[in-house]
C-alpha positions as CSV (number, residue, x, y, z in Angstrom):
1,X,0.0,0.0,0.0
2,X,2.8,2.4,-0.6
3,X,1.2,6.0,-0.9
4,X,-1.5,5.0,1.5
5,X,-2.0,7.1,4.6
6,X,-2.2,5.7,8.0
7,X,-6.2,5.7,8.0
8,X,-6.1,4.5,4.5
9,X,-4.3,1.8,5.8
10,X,-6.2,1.1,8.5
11,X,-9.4,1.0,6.9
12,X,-7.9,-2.1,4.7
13,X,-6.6,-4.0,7.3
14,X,-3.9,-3.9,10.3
15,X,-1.0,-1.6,10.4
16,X,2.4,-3.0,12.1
17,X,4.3,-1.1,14.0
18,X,7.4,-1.6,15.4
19,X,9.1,0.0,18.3
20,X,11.6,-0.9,20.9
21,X,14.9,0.8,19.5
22,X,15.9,1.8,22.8
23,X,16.1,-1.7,23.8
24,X,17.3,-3.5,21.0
25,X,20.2,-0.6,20.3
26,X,21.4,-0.6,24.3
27,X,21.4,-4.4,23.5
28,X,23.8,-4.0,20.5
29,X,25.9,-1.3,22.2
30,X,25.1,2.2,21.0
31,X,22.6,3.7,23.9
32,X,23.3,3.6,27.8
33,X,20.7,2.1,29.8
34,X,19.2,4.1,32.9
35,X,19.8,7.5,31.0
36,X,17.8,5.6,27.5
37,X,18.5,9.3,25.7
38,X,18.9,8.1,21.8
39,X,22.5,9.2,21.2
40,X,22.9,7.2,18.7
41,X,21.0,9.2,16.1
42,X,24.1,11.6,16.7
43,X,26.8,9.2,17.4
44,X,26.3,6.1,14.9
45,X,23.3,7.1,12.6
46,X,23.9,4.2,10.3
47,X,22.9,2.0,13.3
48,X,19.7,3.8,13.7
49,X,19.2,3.8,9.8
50,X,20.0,-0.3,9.6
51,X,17.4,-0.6,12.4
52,X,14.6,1.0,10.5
53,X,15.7,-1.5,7.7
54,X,15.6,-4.2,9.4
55,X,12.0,-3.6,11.4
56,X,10.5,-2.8,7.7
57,X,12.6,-6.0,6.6
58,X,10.6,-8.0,9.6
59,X,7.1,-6.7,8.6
60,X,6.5,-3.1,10.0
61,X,4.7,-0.9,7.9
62,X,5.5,2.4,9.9
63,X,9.4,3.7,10.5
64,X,9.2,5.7,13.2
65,X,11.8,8.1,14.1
66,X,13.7,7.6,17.1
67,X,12.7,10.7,19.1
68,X,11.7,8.9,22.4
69,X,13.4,10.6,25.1
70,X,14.9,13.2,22.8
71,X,13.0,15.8,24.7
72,X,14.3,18.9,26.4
73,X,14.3,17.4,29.9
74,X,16.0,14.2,29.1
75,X,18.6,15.9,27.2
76,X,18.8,18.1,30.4
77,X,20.1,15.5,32.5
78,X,22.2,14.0,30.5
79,X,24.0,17.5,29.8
80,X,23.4,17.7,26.3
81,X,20.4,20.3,25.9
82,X,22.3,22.0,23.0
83,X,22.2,18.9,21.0
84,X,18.6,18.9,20.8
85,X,17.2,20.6,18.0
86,X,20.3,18.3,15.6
87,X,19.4,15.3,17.4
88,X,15.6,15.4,16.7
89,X,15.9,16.5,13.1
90,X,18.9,14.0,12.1
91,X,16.2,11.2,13.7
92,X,13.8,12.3,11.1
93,X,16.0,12.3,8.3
94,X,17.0,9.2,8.8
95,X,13.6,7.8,9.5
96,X,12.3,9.6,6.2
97,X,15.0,8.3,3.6
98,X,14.1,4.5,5.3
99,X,10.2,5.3,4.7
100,X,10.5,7.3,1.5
101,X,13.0,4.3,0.0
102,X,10.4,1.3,1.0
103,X,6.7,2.8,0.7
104,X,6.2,2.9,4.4
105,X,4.6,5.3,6.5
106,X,6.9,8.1,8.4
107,X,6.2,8.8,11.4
108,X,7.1,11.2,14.6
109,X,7.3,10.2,18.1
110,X,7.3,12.2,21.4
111,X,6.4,10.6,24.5
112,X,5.8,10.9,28.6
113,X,7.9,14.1,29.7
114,X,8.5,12.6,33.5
115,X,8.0,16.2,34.9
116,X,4.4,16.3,34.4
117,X,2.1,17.1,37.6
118,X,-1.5,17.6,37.5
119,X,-1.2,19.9,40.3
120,X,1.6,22.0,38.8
121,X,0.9,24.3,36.6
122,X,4.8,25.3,36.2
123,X,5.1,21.8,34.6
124,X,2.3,21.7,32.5
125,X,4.1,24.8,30.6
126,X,7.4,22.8,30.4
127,X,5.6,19.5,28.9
128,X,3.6,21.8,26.3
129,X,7.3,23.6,25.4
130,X,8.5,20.0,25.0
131,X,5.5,18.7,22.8
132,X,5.0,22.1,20.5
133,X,8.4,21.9,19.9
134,X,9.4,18.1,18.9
135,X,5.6,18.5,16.7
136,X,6.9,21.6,15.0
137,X,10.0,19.7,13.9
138,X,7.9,16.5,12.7
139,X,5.4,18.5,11.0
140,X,8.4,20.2,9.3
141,X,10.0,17.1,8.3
142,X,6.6,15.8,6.7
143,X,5.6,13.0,8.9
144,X,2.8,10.9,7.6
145,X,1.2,11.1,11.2
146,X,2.9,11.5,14.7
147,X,2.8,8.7,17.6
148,X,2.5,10.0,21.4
149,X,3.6,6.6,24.0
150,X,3.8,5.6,27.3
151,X,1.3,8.0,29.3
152,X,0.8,7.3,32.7
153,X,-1.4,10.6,32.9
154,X,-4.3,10.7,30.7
155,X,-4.7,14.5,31.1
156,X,-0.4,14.2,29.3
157,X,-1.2,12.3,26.8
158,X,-4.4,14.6,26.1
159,X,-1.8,18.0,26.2
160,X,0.3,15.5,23.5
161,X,-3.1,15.0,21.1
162,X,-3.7,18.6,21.2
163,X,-0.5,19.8,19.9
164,X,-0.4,17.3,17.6
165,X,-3.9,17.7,16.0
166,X,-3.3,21.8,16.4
167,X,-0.3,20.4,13.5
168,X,-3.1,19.2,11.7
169,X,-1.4,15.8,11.8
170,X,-2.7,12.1,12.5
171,X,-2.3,10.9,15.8
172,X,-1.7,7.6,18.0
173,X,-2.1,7.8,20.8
174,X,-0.8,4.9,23.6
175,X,-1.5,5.0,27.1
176,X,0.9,2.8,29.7
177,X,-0.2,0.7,32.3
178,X,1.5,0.3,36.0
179,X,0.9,-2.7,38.6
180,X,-2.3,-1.1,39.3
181,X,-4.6,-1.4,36.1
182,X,-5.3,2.8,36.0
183,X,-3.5,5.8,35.1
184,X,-2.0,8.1,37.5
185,X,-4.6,10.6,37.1
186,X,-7.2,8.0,38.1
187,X,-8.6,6.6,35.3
188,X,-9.4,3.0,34.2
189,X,-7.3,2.0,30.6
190,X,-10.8,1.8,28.8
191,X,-11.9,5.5,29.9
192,X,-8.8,6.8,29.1
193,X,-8.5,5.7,26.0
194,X,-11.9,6.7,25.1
195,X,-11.8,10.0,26.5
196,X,-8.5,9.9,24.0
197,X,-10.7,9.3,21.1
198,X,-13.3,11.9,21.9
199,X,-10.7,14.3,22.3
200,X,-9.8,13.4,18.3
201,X,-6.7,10.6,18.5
202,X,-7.3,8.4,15.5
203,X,-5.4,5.6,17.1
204,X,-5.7,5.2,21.0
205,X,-4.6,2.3,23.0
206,X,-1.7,0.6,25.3
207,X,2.0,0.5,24.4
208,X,5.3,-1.2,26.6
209,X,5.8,-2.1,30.6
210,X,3.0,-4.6,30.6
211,X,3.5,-8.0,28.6
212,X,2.0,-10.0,26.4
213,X,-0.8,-11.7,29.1
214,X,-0.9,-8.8,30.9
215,X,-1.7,-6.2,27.8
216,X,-4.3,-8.6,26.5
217,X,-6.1,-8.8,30.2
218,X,-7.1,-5.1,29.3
219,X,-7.6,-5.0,25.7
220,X,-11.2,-6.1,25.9
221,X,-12.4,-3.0,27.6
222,X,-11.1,-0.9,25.6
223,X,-11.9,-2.5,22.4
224,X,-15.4,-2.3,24.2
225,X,-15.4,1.6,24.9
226,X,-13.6,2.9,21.9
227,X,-15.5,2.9,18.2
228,X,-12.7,3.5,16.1
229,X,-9.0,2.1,15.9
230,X,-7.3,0.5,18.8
231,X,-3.4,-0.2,19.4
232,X,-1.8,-2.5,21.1
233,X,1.9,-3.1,21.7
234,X,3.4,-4.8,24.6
235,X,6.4,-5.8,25.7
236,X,7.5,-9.2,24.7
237,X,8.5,-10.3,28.2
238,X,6.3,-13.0,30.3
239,X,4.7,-10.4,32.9
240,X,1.9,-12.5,35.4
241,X,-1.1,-11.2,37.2
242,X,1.7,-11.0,40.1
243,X,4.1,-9.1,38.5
244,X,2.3,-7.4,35.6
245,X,4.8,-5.1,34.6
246,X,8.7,-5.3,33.5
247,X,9.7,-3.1,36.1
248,X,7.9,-5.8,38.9
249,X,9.5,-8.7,37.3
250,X,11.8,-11.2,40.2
251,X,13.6,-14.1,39.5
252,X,14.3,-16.5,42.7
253,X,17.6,-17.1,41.1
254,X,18.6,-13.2,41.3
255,X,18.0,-10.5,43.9
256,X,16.8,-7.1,42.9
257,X,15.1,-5.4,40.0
258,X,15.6,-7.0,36.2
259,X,14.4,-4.3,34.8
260,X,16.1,-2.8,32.8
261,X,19.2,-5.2,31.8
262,X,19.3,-8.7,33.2
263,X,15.6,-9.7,31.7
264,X,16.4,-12.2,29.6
265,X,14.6,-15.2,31.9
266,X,11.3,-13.6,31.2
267,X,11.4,-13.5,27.2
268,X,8.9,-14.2,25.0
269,X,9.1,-16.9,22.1
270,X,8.4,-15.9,18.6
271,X,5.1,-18.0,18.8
272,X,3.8,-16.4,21.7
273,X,4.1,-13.3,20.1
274,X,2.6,-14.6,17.0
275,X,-0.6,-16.1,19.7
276,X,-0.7,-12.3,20.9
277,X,-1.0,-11.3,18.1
278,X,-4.3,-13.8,16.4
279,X,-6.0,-13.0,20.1
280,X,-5.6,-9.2,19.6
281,X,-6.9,-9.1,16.0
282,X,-9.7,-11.3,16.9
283,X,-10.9,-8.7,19.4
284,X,-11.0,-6.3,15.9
285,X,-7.6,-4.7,17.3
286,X,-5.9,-3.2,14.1
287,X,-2.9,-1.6,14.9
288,X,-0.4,-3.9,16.1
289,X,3.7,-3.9,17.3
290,X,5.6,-4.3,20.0
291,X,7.9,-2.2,22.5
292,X,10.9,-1.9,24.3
293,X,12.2,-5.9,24.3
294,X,11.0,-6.0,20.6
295,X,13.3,-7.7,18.1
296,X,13.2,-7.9,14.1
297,X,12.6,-11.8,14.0
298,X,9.6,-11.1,16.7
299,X,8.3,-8.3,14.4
300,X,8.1,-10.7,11.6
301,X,6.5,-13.3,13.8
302,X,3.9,-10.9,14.3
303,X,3.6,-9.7,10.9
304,X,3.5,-13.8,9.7
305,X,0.7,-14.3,12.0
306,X,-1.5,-11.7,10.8
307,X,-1.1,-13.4,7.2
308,X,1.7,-11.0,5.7
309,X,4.6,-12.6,4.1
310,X,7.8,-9.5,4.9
311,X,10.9,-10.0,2.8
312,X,11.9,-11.8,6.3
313,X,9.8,-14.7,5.9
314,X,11.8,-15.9,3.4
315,X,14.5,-17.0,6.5
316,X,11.4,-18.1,8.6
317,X,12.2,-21.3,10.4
318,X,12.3,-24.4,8.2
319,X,13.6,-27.8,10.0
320,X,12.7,-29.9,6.9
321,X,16.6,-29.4,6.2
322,X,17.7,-29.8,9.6
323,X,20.5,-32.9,9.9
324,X,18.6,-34.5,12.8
325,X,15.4,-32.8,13.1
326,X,14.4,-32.8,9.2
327,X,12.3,-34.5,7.1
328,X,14.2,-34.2,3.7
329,X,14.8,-37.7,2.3
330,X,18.6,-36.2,1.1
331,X,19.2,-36.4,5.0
332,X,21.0,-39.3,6.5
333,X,19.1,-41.6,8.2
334,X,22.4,-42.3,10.9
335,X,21.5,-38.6,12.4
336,X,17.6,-39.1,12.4
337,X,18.2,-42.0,14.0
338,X,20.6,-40.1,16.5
339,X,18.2,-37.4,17.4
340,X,16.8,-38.5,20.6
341,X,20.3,-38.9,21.9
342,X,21.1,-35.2,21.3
């Protein structure tokens, strides 16, 4: 559907999107964890760039450029406030050339502020500052729409819609969800999300710190409460009714918090991403993807379980050739024979 916009898209079927570059790139060494400011669109761009290849490789229909965290506060702490004007408009240059190069959509990203407070009206000014400015430079750039993630305030991620509709852009909007199932302001995921959609999001819904199990317990509500298109992508890590969130996870083997670098005993499989996935479109969920823990071979698990075929899927598994485990009458029999004994 190359030329398509995002609701032209959506009214023919789902949208994939994939997220999670903080992750994956602190996993392949270009972004520090704890301080997750995205450096790398600075420092190595070409890793940035081969990550958007590689997620529209996998499946995703939407590059999104890497402006999480590259707000004025972040960038604050870090000591690099200077850098932020270059930092945001390299990560949509590089974002656009992926998008403009494969047909996908191009899109802009800002996200939870961590100074907002309801009862401040000090920090209300600095979050709008932040939003009107990263909008202005995604409008600028030509985004196809812009993506606003991982609310904990509903009355935030409403301040985030406005600016971005006042652009006259697209919106999706994503709501996160802490151990207790409500926002920070007080509202249930469902009326959130629905006061979202009044409020003129075209896409509201959840996105990262819950899992698989524990996104989909809330999904139903929402799909319930909200008329048009919902989103949905969790983290791909096994969160329980006990420890819902990535932040809560425990392992008996290891004291302390996992979150955010030793998670690796609560991963997800490729076909329990794929299951996610047939559950959340049979609830008529439409916009799809995964977050921070997200992977290209779990993108195109996704994207293989909705029916699409990504230039990925011609590496999908295959043990039919396998020496032990295959079925191929070229193999020799001495190894099938050996398999158990493996």
């Amino acid at each position: 559907m190359a030329g398509a916009g995002l609701l032209e898209r959506l009214e023919q079927g789902h949208v994939i999107c994939a997220e999670g570059y903080l992750f994956e790139l602190e996993r392949r060494g270009f972004i520090q964890a704890g301080a997750f400011v995205p450096e790398a669109v600075l420092d190595h761009p070409e890793k940035v760039t081969e990550l958007h290849r590689e997620f529209v490789h996998a499946g995703s229909d939407v590059v999104e450029a890497f402006t999480y965290y590259a707000h004025r506060e972040k960038m604050r702490v870090v000591g690099k406030e200077g850098l932020l004007e270059e930092l945001n408009r390299n990560a949509l240059a590089l974002a656009k050339e992926v998008a403009d190069q494969t047909g996908t959509l191009f899109a802009g990203d800002i996200c939870n502020t961590n100074v907002f407070d309801p009862d401040d009206p000090e920090s209300r000014k600095a979050v709008q500052a932040m939003f009107d400015e990263q909008v202005a430079w995604a409008a600028e750039a030509g985004v196809d729409f812009v993506i606003a993630e991982t609310y904990s305030y509903a009355e935030e991620a409403r301040m985030a819609l406005e600016t971005i509709k006042a652009a006259g852009l697209p919106a999706v909007v994503t709501m996160c969800v802490h151990q207790e199932p409500m926002t920070r302001d007080g509202m249930t995921p469902a009326d959130a999300c629905a006061m979202l959609e009044q409020a003129g999001a075209d896409v509201v819904g959840l996105n990262c710190i819950r899992g698989l199990q524990t996104t989909m317990e809330l999904l139903p509500s929402i799909r319930e409460q909200v008329s048009g298109y919902v989103a949905a992508l969790p983290v791909p890590y096994h969160t329980t009714a006990e420890m819902p969130t990535f932040q809560s996870l425990r392992h008996p083997r290891q004291e302390g918090m996992l979150f955010p670098t030793a998670l690796e005993p609560f991963e997800s499989t490729r076909f329990e991403v794929a299951e996610f996935a047939r559950e959340a479109d049979a609830l008529g969920i439409q916009y799809l993807g995964l977050c921070c823990g997200n992977a290209s071979y779990l993108t195109r698990s996704l994207a293989e379980a909705l029916g699409r075929t990504p230039p990925a899927s011609r590496y999908s598994p295959d043990m039919s050739k396998h020496a032990y485990y295959g079925t191929d009458p070229l193999l020799k029999t001495e190894n099938l024979d050996f398999a158990d004994r493996l």
